[in-house]
C-alpha positions as CSV (number, residue, x, y, z in Angstrom):
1,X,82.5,85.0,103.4
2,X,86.0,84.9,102.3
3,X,86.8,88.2,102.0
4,X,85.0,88.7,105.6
5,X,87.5,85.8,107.0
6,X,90.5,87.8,105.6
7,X,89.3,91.7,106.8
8,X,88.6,89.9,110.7
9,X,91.5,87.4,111.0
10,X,93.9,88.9,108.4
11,X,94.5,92.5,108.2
12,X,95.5,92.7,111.8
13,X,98.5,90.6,111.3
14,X,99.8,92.8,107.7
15,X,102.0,96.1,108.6
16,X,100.6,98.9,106.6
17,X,97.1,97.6,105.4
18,X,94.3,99.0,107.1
19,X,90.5,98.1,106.1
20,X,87.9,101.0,105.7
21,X,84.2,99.8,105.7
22,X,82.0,101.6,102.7
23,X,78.7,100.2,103.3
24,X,76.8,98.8,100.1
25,X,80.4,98.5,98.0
26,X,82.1,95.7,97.0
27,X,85.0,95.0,98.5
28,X,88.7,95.9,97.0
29,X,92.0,96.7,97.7
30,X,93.0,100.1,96.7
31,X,97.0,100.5,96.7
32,X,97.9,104.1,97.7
33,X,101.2,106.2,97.3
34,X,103.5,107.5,100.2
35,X,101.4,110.6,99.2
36,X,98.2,108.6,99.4
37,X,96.9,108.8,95.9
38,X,95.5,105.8,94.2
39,X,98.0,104.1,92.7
40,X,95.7,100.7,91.6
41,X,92.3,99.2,92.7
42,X,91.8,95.4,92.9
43,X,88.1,93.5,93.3
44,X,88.5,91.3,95.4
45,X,85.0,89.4,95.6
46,X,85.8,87.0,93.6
47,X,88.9,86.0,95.4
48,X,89.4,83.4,98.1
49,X,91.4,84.2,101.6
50,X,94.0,82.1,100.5
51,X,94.9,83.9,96.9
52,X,94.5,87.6,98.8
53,X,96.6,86.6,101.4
54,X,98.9,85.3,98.5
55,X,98.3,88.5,96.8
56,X,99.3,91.6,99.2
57,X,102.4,89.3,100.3
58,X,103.3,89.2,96.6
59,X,102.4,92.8,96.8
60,X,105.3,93.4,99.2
61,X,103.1,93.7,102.4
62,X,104.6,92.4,105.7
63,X,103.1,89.7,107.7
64,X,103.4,89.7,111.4
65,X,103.4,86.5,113.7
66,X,100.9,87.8,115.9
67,X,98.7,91.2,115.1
68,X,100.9,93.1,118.0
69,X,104.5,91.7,116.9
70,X,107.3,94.3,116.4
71,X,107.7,95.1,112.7
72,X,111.6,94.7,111.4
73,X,112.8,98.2,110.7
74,X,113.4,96.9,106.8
75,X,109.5,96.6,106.4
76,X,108.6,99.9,108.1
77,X,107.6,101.2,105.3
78,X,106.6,98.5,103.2
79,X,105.6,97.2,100.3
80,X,106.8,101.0,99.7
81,X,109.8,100.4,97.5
82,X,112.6,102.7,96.7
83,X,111.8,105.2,93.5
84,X,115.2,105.7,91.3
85,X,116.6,108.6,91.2
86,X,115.8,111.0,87.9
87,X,118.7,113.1,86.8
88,X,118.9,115.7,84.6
89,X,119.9,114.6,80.6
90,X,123.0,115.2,79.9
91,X,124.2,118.3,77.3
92,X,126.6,117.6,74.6
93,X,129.9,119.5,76.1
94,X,132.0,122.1,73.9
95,X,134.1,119.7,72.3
96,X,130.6,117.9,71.0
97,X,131.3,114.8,73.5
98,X,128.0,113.7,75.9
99,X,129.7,113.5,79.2
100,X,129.6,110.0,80.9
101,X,126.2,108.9,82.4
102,X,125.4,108.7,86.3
103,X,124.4,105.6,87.4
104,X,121.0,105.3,88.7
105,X,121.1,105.9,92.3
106,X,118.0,104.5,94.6
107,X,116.9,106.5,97.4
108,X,114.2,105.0,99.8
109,X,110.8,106.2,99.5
110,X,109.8,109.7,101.9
């Protein structure tokens, strides 16, 4: 029953989470990538309303006032959160001196 009250009064008011019915499983929150693969599965049955609403805010999803309220363009794509940037190791240069390091640079997720 508490998972029900969450999935009918919840879920409309969280940008980005979306419930999908599979009769005869038990219920869980699977986290997927900008590139929808599954990044984590959570069971939720044992949860009450109140800790899995505490849990996908903590999880970085965004809850709206009302289920129709505009979405601040800061959560648009959230809880995505921005990847750092990989660069290339550095080589050793002639003189046998590693060049200075890049910082990390974050980009927003695509």
């Amino acid at each position: 029953p508490q998972v029900k009250a969450f999935v009918t009064q919840d879920i409309p008011h969280y940008h980005n989470l979306e419930m999908k019915h599979l009769p005869g499983a038990d219920p869980e929150l699977v986290l997927l990538s900008l590139r929808y693969e599954e990044l984590e599965r959570i069971p939720l049955s044992d949860m009450t309303r109140e800790e899995i609403n505490q849990l996908v805010q903590e999880l970085g999803f965004y809850r709206k006032e009302t289920p129709d309220a505009p979405v601040p363009e800061e959560f648009q794509f959230a809880p995505a959160k921005p990847l750092p940037v990989l660069l290339p190791p550095q080589a050793p240069t002639t003189d046998g001196k590693t060049p200075p390091k890049w910082d990390m640079e974050e980009r927003p997720d695509l």
